[in-house]
C-alpha positions as CSV (number, residue, x, y, z in Angstrom):
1,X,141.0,64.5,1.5
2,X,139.5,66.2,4.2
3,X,136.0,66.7,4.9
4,X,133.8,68.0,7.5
5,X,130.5,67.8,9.4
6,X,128.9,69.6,12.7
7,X,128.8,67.2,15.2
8,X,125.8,65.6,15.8
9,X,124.3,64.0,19.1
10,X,124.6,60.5,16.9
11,X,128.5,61.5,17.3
12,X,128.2,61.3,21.1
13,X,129.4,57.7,21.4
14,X,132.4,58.2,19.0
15,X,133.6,61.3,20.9
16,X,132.9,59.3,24.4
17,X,135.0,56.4,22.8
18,X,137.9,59.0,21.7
19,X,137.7,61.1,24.8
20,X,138.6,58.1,26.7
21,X,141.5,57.6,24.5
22,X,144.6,57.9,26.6
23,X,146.3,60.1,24.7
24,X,143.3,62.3,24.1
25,X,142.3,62.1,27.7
26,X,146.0,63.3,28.5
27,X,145.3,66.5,27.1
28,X,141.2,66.7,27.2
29,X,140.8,65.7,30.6
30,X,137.0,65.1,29.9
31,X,134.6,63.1,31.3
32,X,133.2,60.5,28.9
33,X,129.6,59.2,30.3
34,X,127.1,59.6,27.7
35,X,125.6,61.9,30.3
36,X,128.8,63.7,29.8
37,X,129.5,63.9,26.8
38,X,125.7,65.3,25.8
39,X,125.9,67.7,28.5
40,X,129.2,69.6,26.9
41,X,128.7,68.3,23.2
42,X,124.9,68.9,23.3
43,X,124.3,72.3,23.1
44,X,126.8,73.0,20.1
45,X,125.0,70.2,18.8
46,X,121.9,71.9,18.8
47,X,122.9,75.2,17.9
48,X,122.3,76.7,21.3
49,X,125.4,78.3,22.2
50,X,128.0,79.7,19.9
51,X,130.6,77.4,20.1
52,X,130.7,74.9,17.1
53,X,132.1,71.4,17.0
54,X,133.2,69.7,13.7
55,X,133.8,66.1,12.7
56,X,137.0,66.0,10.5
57,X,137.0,62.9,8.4
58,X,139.9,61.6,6.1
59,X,138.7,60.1,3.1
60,X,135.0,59.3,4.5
61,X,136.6,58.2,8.1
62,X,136.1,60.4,11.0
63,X,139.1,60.6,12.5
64,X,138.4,64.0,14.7
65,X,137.1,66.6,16.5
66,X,137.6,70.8,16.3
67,X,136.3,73.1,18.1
68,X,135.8,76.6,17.0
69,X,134.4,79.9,19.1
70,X,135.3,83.6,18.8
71,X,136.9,84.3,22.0
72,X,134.2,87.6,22.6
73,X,131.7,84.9,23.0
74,X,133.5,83.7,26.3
75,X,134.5,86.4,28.6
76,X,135.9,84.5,31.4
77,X,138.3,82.6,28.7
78,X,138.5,86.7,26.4
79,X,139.8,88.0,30.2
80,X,142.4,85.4,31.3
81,X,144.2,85.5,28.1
82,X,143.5,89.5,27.8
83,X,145.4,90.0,31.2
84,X,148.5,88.9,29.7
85,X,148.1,89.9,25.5
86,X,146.3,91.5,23.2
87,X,143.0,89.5,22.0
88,X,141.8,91.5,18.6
89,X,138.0,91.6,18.3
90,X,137.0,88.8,15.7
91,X,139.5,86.6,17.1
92,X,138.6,82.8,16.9
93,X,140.2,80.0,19.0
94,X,140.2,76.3,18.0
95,X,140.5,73.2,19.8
96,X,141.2,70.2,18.5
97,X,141.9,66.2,19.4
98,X,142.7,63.3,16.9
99,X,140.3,60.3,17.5
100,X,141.9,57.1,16.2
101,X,145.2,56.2,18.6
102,X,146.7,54.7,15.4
103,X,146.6,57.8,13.3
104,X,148.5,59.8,16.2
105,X,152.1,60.7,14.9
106,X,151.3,60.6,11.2
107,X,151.2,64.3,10.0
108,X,147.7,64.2,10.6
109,X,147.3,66.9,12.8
110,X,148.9,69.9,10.6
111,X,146.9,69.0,8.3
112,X,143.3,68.9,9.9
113,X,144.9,72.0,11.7
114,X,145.4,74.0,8.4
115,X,142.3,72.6,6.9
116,X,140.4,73.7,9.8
117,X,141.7,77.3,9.2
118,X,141.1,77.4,6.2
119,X,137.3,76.2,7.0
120,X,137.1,78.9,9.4
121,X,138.2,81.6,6.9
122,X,135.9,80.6,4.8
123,X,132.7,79.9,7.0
124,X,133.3,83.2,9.6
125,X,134.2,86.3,7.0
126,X,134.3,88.5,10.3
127,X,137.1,86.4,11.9
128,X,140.5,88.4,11.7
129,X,142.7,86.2,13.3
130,X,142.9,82.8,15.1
131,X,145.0,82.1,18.3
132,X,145.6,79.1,20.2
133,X,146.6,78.8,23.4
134,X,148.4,75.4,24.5
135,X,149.9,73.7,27.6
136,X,153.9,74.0,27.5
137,X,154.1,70.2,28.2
138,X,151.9,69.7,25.3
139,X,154.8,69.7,22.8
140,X,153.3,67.3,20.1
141,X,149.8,69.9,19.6
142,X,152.4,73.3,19.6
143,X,154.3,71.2,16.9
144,X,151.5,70.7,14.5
145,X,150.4,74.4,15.2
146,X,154.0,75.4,13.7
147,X,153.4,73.3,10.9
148,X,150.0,74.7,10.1
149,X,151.5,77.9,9.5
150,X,150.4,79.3,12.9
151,X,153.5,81.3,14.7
152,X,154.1,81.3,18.3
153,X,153.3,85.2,20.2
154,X,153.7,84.5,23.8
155,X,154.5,82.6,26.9
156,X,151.3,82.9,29.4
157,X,150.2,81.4,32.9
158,X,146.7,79.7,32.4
159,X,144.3,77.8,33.9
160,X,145.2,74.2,32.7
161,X,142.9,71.9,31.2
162,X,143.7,69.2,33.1
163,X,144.7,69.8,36.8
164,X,148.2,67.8,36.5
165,X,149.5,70.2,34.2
166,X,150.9,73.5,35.4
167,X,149.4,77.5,34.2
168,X,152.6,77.3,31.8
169,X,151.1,78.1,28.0
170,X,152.1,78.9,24.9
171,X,150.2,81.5,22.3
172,X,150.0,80.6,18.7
173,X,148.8,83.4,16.7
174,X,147.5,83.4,12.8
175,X,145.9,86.4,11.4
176,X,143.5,86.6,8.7
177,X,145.2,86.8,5.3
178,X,144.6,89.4,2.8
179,X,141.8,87.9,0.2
180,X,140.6,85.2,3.2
């Protein structure tokens, strides 16, 4: 079972620890000082900006992190991606990383990717659709999108996260369902 929890700042060390995960940090490309990680964990922490971060545990264990934000609440990010599709108002974007090395490759991620849906369906009743915008190269997180039910829309030149990675993305799109 799936639970979940806002991140709190006595998360910090965990998400240092899995940040410096190599196959987190391959896709993340995040610093991981506790300076770090309380400067760009902190405020969501806090409740003092809009973005939320959530603690997905499996049976009690945490085992991740997902981010969640309307894209309105970012221009910057709302106008790259608008330059290429449209971005409907109420439109959420997630993030997301699995923690523990050892759970990598076990079906995991569809699953805290479709719970994490169905979390934001439930918790933002203004949300009409999610997307998710991934690196090309990043064929193992566009997977587990597909499984989650989320359907790819477009091919898009991006800023990468991480500066070895060309702008190549692809667009995963879910919109609300009817009685969400």
């Amino acid at each position: 079972m799936i639970s979940w929890r806002r991140v709190t700042e006595d998360d910090f060390p965990l998400l240092a620890r899995w940040l410096a995960e190599p196959h987190v940090a391959r896709w993340w490309n995040h610093e991981t000082t506790a300076e770090a990680v309380a400067r760009d964990f902190g405020p969501s922490a806090r409740g003092a900006e809009p973005s939320q971060d959530w603690l997905a545990s499996v049976d009690g264990v945490p085992c991740a992190l997902v981010q969640r934000s309307f894209f309105a609440d970012y221009p910057e990010y709302l106008d790259e991606l608008g330059a290429f599709l449209d971005v409907p108002d109420g439109t959420l974007s997630l993030d997301y990383l699995i923690g523990e090395r050892d759970l990598v490759g076990q079906g995991l991620g569809p699953r805290i990717i479709a719970s994490a849906v169905a979390k934001a369906w439930a918790d933002e009743p203004s949300a009409t659709g999610i997307m998710i915008p991934v690196s090309t190269a990043n064929q193992r997180s566009w997977r587990a999108l597909e499984k989650a039910g989320l359907a790819r829309i477009a091919e898009v030149e991006l800023t990468p996260d991480n500066p070895v990675d060309d702008r190549a993305h692809v667009v995963y799109y879910l919109a609300r369902p009817a009685g969400a």
